[in-house]
N, C-alpha and C positions, 0 to 999 in steps of 0.2 A: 119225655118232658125234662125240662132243664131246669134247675131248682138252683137260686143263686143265694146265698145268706141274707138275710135281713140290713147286716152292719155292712154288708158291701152296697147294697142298695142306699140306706143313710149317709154314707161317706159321699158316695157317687153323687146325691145331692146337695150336702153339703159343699163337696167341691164348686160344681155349679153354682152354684147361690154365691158363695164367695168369689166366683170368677164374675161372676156378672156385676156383683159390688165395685170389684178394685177397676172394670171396665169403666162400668159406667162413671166412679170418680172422676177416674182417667180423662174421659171425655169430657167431664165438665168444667175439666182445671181448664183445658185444650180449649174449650167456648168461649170461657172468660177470659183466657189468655187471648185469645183471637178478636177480643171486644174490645180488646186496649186493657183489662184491667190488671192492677198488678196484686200478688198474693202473696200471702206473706204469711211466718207462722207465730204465732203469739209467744214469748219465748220466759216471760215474769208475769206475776202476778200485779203490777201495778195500776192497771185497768178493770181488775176486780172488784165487785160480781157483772159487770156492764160487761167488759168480753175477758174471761177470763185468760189462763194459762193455757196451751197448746192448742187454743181456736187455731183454724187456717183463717185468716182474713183477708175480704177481696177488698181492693179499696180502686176509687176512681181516680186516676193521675192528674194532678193540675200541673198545666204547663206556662198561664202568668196567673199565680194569685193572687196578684194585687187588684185582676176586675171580679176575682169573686165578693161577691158581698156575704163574707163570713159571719157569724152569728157565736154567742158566747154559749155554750154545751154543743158545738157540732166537736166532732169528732175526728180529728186529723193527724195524717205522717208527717211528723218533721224529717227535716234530713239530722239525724245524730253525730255526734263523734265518729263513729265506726257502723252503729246500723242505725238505721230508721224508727223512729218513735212514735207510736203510737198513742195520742194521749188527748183530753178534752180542752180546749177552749176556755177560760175562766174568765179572760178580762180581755177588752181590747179600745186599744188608743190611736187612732190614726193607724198609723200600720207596723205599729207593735201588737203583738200579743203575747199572752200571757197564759202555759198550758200548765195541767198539772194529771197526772193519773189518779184514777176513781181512789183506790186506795192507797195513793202519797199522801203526808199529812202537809208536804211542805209543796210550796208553787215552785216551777218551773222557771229558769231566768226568761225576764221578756227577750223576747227575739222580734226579727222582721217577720210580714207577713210572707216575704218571697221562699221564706226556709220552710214555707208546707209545700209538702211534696204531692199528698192525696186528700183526700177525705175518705173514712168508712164509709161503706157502701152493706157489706154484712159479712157475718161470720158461720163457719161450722165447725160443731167441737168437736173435740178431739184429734180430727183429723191435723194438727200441727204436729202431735209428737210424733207420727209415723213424719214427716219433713222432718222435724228437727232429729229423729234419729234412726233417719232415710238406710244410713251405711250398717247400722243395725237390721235395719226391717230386712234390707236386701240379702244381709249373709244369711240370716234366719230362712228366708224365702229359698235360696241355693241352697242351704241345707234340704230344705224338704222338697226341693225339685230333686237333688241328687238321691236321696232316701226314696220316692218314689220309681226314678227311672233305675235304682240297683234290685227296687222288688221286682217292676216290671222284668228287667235280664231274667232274674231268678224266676219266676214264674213262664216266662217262655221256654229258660233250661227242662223245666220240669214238665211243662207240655212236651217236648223233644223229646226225651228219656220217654215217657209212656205210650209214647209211639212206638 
């Protein structure tokens, strides 16, 4: 009979579980992505507590916004200076609006309606700080790919010898 430790049995499914995790994420970005929608990772807190700091958020693309008929608290990407902003709806005049984030105290300048890019659609937390600090998560992860395949070597050397 072969008798295997406890903590290799718990690891073993721990690995699992956590493989099935970053899978199935995987896949779901890849669904939505494949649905048209775009995803983005919350990167400030000025949409807090409504979608806070590092949500992943899916948002639906609008391609003419001027035949949407927007509504004042829907919740929309503008196109930014350099990224995409996320922010509520507060006032709208023909086809200016007026946005501001849950927890800015000041309004947003009016803009045209053509400068919303998306509307939210929804969000999941946490999963932005693994995107927003992707080049991190990935050396961590090679670390411990490489840490696991130098024990595996080592644990085969050492089958060999006791042969």
């Amino acid at each position: 009979m072969i008798l295997r430790p406890v903590s290799h049995m718990i690891k073993k499914w721990i690995s699992r579980i956590l493989s099935t995790v970053a899978v199935s994420i995987i896949m779901l970005l890849l669904l939505f992505r494949l649905f048209g929608y775009q995803i983005y990772a919350v990167v400030s807190q000025s949409m807090a507590p409504s979608v806070p700091q590092y949500r992943l958020v899916f948002v639906n693309p609008i391609k003419e916004p001027q035949a949407i008929d927007f509504k004042v608290d829907d919740i929309v990407v503008l196109k930014g200076e350099s990224i995409p902003v996320l922010h509520r709806i507060v006032k709208i005049e023909g086809d200016k609006i007026t946005t501001k984030g849950d927890a800015n105290t000041a309004l947003d300048q009016e803009t045209d309606v053509s400068s919303i890019k998306g509307s939210y659609y929804f969000s999941i937390p946490l999963l932005g700080l693994f995107v927003i600090h992707a080049r991190l998560v990935l050396i961590v992860m090679l670390i411990v790919f490489a840490i696991i395949v130098v024990k595996a070597i080592k644990d085969l050397k050492e089958k060999e010898h006791e042969k």
